[in-house]
DSSP file (Angstrom, degrees, kcal/mol; ACC not computed):
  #  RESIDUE AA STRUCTURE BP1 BP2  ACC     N-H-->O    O-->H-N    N-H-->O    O-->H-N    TCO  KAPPA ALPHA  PHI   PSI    X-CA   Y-CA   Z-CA
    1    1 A X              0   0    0      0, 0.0   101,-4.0     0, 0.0     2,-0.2   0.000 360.0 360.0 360.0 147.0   63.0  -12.3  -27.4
    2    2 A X  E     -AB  60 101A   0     58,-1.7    58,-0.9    99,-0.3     2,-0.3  -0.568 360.0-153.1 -93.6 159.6   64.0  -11.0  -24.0
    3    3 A X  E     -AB  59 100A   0     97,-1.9    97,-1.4    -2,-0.2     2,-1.1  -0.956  13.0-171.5-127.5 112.5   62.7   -9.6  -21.1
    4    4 A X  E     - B   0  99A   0     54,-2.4     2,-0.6    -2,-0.3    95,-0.2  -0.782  11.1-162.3-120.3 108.2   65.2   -7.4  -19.2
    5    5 A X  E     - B   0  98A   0     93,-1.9    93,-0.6    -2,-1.1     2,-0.6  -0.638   9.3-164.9 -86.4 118.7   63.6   -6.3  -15.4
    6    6 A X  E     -CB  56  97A   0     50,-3.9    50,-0.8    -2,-0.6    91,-0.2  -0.658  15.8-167.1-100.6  85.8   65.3   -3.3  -13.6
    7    7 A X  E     + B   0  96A   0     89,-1.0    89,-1.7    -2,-0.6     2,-0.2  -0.200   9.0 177.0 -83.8 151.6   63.7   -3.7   -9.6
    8    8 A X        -     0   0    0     87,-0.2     2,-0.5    44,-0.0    84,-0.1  -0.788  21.3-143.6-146.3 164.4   64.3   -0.6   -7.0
    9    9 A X        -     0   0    0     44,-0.2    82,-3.6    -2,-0.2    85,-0.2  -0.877  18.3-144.9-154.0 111.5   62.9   -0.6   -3.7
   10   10 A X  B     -D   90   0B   0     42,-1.9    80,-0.2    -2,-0.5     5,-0.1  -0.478  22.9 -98.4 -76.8 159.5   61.7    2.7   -2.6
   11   11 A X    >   -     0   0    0     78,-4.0     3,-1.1     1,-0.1     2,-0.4  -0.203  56.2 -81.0 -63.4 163.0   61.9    4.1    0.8
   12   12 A X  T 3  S+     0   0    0      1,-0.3    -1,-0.1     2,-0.1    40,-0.0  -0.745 120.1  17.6-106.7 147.6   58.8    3.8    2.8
   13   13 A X  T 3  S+     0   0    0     -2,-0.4    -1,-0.3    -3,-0.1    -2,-0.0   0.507 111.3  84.6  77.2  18.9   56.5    6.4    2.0
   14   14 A X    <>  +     0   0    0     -3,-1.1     4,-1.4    75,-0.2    -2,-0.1  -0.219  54.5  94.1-130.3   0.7   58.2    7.0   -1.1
   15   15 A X  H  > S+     0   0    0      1,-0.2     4,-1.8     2,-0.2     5,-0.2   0.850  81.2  59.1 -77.6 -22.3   56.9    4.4   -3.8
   16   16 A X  H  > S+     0   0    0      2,-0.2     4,-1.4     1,-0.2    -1,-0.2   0.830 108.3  47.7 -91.8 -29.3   54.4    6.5   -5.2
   17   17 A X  H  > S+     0   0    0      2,-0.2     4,-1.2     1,-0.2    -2,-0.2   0.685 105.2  54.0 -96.5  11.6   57.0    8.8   -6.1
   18   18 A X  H  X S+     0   0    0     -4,-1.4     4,-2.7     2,-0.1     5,-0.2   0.863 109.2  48.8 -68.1 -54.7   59.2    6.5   -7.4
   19   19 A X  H  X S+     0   0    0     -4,-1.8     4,-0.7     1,-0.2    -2,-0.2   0.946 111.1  53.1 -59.1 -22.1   56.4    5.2  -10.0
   20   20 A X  H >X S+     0   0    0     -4,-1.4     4,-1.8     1,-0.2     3,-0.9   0.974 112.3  55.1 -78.6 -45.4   55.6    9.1  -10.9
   21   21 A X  H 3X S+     0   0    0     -4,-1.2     4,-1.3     2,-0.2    -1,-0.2   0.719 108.4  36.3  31.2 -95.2   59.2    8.9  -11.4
   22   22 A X  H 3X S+     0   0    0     -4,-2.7     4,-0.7     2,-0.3    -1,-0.2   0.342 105.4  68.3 -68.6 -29.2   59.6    6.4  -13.6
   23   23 A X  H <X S+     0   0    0     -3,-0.9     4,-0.5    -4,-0.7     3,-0.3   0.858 109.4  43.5 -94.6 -62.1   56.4    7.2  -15.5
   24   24 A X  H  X S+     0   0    0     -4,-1.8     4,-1.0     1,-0.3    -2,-0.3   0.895 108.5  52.4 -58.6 -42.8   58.3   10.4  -16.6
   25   25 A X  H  X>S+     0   0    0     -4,-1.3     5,-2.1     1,-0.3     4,-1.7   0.811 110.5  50.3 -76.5 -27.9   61.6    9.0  -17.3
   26   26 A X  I  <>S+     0   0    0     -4,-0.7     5,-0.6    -3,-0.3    -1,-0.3   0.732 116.7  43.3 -79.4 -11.7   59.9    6.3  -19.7
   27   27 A X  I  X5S+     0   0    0     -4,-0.5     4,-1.1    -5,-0.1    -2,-0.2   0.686 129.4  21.3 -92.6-101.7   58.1    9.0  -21.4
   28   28 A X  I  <5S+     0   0    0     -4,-1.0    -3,-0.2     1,-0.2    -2,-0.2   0.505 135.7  20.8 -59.3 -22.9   61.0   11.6  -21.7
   29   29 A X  I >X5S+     0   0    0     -4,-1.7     3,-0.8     2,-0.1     4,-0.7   0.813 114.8  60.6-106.3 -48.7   64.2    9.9  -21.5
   30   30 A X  I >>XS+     0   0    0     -5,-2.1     3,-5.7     1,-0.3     4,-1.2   0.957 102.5  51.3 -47.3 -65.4   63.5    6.2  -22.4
   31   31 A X  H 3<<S+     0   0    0     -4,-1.1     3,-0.3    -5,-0.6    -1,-0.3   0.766  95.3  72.2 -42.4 -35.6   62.1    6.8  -26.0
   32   32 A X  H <45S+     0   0    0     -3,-0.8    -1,-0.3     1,-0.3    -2,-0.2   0.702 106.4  34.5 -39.3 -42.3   65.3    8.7  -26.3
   33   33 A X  H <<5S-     0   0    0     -3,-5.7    -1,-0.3    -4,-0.7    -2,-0.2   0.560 127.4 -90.5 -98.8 -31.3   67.2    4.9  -26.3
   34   34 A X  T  <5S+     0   0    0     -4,-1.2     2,-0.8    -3,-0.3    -3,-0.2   0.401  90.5 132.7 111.6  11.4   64.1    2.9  -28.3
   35   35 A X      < +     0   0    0     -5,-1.0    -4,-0.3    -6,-0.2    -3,-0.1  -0.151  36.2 170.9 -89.5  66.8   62.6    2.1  -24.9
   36   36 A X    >   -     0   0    0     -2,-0.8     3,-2.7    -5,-0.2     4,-0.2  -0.182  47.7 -99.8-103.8 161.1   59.1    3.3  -26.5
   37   37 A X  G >  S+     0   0    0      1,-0.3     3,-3.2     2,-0.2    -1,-0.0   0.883 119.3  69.4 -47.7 -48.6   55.5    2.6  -24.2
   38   38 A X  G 3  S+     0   0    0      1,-0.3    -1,-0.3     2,-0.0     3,-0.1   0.497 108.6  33.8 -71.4  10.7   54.6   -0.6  -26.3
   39   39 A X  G <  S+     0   0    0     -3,-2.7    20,-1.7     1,-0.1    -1,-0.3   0.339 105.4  89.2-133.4  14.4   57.9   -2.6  -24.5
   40   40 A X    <   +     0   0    0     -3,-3.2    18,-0.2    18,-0.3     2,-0.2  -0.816  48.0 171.9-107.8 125.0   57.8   -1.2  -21.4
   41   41 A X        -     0   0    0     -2,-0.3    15,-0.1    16,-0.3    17,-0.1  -0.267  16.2-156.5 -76.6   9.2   56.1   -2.0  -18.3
   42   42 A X        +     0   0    0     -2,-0.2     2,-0.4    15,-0.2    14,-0.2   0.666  21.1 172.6 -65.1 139.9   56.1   -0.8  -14.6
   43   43 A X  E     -E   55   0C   0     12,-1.7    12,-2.5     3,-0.0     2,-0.2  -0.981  16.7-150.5-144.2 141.2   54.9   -3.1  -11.8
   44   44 A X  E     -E   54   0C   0     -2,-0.4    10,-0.2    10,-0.2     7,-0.1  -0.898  33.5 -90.7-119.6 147.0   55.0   -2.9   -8.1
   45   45 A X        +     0   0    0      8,-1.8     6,-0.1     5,-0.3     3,-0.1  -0.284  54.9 155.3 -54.8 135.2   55.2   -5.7   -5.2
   46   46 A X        +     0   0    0      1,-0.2     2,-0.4     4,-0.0    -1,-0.2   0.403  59.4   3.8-106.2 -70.8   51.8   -6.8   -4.2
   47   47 A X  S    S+     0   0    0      1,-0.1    -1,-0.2     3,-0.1     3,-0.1  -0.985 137.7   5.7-138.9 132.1   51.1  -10.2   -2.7
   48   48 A X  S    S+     0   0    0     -2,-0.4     2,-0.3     1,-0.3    -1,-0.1   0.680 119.5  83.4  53.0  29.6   54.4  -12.3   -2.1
   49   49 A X  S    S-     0   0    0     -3,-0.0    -1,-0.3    -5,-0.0     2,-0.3  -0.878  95.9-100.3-129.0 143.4   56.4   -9.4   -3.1
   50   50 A X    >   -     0   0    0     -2,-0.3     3,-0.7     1,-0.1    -5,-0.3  -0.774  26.5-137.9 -68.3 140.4   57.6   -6.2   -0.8
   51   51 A X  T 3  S+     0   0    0     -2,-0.3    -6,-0.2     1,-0.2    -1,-0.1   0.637 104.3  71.1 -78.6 -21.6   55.0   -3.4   -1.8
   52   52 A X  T 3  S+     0   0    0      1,-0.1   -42,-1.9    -8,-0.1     2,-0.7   0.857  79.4 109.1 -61.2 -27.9   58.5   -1.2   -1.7
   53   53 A X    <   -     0   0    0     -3,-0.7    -8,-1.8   -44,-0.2     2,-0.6  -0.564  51.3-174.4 -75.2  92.3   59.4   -3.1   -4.8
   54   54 A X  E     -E   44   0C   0     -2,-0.7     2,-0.4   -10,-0.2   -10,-0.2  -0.740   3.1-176.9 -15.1  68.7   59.4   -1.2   -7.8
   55   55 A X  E     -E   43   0C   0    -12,-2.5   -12,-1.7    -2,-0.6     2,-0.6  -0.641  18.3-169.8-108.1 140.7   60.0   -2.8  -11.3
   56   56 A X  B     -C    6   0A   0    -50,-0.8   -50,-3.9    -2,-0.4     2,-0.2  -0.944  22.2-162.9-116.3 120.2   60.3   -1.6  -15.1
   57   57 A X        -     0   0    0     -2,-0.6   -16,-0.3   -52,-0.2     2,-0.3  -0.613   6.2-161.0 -86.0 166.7   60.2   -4.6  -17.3
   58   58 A X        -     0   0    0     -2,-0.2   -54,-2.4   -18,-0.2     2,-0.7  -0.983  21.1-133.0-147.3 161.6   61.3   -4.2  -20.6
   59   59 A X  E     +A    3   0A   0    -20,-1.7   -56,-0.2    -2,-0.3     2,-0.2  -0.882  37.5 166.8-118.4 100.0   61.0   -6.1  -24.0
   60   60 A X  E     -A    2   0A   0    -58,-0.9   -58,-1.7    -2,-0.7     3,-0.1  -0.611  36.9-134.8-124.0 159.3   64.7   -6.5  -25.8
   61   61 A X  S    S-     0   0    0      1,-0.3     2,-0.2   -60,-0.2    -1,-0.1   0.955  78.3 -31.9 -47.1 -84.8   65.8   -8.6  -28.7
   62   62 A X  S >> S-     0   0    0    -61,-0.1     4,-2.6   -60,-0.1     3,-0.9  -0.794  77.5 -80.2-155.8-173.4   69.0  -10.0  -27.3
   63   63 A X  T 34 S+     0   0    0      1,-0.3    36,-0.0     2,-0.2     4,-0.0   0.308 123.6  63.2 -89.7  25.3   71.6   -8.7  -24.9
   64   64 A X  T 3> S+     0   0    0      3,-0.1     4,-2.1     2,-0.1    -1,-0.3   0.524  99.8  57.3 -96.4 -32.2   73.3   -6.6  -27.7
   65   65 A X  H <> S+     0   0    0     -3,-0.9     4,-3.1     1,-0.3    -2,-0.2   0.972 111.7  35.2 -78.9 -34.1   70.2   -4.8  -27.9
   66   66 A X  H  < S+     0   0    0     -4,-2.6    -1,-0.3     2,-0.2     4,-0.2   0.627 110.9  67.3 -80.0   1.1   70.0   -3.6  -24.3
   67   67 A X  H  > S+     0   0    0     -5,-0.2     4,-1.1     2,-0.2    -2,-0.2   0.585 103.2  43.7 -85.1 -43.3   73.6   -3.3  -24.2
   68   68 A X  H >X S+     0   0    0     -4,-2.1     4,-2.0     1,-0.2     3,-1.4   0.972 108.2  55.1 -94.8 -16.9   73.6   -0.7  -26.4
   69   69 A X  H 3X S+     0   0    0     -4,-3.1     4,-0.8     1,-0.2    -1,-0.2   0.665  97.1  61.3 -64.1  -1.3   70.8    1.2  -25.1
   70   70 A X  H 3> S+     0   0    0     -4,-0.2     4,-0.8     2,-0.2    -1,-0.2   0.459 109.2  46.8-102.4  17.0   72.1    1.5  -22.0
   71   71 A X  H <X S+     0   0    0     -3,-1.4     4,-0.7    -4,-1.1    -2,-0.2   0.875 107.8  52.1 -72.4 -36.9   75.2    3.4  -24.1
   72   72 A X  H  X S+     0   0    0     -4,-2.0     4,-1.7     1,-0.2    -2,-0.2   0.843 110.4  52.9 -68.4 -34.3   73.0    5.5  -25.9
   73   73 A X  H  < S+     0   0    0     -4,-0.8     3,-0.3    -5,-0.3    -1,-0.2   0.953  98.2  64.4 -63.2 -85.9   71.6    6.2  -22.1
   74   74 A X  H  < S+     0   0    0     -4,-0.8     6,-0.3     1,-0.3    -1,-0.2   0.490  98.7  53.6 -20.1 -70.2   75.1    7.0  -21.1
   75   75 A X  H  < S+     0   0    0     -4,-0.7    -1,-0.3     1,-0.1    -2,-0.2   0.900  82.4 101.4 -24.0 -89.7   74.9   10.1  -23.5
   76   76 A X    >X  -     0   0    0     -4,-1.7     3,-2.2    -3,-0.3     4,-0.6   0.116  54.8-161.7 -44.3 108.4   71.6   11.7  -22.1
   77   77 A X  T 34 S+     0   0    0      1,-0.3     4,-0.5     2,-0.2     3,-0.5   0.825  90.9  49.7 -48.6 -60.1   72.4   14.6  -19.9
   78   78 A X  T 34 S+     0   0    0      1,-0.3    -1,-0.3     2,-0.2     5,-0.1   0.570  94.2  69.4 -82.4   0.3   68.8   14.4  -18.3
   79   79 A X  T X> S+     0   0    0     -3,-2.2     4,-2.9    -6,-0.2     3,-1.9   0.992 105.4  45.8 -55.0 -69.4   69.1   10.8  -17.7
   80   80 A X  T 3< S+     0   0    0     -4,-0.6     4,-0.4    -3,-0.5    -2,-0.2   0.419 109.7  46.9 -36.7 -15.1   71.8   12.0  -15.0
   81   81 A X  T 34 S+     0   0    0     -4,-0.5    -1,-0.2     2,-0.1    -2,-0.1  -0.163 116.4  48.4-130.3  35.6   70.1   14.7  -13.4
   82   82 A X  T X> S+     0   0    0     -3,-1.9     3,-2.3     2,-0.0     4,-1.6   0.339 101.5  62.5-125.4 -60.4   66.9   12.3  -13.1
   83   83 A X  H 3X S+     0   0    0     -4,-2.9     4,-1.9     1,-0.3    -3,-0.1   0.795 109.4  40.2 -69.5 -32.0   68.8    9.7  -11.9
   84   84 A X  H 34 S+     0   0    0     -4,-0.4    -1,-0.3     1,-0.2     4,-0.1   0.437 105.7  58.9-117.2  43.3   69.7   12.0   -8.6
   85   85 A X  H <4 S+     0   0    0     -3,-2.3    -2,-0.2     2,-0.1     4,-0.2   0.152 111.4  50.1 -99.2   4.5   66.4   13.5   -8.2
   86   86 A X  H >< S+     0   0    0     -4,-1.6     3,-2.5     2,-0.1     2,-0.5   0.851  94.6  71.3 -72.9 -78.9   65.5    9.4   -7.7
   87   87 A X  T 3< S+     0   0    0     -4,-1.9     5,-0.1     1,-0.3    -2,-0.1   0.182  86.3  59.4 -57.4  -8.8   68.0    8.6   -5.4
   88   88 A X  T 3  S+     0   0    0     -2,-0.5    -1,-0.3     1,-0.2     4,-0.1   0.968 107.1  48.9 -69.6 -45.9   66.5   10.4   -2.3
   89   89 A X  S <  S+     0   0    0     -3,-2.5   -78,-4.0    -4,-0.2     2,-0.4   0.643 103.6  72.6 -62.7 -24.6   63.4    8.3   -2.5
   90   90 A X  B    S-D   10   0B   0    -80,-0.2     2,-0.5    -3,-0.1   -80,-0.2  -0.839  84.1-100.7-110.2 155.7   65.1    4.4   -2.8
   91   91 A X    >   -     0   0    0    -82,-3.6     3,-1.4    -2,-0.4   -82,-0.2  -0.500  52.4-105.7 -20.7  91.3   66.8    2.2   -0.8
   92   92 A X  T 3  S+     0   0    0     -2,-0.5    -1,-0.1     1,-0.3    -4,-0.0   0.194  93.6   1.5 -58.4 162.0   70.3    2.5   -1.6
   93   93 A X  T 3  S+     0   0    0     -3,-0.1    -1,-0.3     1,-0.1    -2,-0.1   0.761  97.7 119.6  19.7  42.8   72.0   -0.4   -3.7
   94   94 A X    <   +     0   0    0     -3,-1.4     2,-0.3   -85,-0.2    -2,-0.1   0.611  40.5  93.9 -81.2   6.3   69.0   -1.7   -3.7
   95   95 A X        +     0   0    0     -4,-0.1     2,-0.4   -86,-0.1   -87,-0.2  -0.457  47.9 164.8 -98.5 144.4   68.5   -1.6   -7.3
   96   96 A X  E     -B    7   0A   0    -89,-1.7   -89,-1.0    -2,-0.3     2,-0.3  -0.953  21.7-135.3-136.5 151.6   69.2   -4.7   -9.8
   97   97 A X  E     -B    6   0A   0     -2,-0.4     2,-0.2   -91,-0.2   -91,-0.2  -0.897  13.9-178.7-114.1 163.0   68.8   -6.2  -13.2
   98   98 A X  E     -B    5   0A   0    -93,-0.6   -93,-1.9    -2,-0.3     2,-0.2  -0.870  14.8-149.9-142.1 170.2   67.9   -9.3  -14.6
   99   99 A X  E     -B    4   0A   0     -2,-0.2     2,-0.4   -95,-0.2   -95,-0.3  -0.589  12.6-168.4-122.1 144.4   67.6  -10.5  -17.7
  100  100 A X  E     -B    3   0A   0    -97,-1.4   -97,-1.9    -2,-0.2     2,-0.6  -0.986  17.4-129.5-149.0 149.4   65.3  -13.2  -18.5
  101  101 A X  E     -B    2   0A   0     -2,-0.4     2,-0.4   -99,-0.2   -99,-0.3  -0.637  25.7-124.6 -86.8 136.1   64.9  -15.5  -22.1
  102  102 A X        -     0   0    0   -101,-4.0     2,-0.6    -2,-0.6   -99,-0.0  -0.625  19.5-140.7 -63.8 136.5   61.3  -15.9  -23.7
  103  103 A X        -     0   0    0     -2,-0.4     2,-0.3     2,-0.0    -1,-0.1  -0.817  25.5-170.2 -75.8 100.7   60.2  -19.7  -24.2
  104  104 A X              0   0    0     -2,-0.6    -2,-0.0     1,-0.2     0, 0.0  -0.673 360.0 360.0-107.5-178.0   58.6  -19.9  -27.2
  105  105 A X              0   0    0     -2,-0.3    -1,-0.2     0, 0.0    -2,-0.0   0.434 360.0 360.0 -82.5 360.0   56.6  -22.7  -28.8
């Protein structure tokens, strides 16, 4: 198993509507790709973090599997017309992924 994090950094005075944001897109658009509630997470910078920081973790297989939702993503029209009702509210290029392996026992 994987973890695959996509971090944003809203503008300031803009974080709460990032997460409202984000809260929709995981709800209408995610599920759309197999990104359904019980593997995805949203988390914000608290303490030894920036509070601008925005993150949706997510809970993948392997990197095939998040490689192909993010074609299946590609497809959805409203993905695109979400993605610039975002952009007013973050940083620009702040946003990044990484990908991270579980250790299990």
């Amino acid at each position: 198993m994987m973890i695959a994090r996509w971090t944003i950094e809203a503008r300031f005075g803009h974080k709460q509507q990032v997460i409202d944001s984000l809260k929709v897109w995981t709800t209408d658009i995610g599920g759309q790709i197999g990104w359904t509630a019980d593997k995805v997470q949203i988390v914000t910078g608290s303490v030894g973090a920036s509070e601008s920081v925005v993150e949706v973790s997510l809970q993948i297989e392997n990197l095939a599997d998040l490689g192909a939702s993010w074609d299946r993503l590609a497809e959805v029209e409203a993905h695109k017309q979400w993605s610039l009702d975002l952009e007013p509210h973050v940083v620009s290029g702040s946003h990044h992924w990484e990908v991270f392996r579980v250790v299990e026992d």
